[in-house]
C-alpha positions, 0 to 999 in steps of 0.5 A: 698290366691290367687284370685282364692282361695278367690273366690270359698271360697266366692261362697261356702259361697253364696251356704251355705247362700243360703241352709240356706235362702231355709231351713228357708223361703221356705217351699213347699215340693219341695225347700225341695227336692232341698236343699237335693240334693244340700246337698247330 
C-alpha cells in the first residue's frame, strides 16, 4: 500500500474508535446527537 493509503486507513480507524469511545463513555444527549451525524 502506498503512504497515503495507509494513512486514511488509520484515520478511519482513529474515527471508528472514537464513535465507539463516545457510544460507550459518554452519555449526555448531546455526544449522542453528534455520534449520529457523524454515522449518517
Amino acid at each position: 500500500m502506498t503512504i497515503i493509503t495507509k494513512i486514511l486507513a488509520t484515520l478511519v480507524a482513529m474515527e471508528f474508535f472514537y464513535i465507539m469511545y463516545l457510544e460507550t463513555t459518554v452519555t449526555t444527549s448531546d455526544s449522542k446527537v453528534a455520534v449520529m451525524v457523524l454515522m449518517g
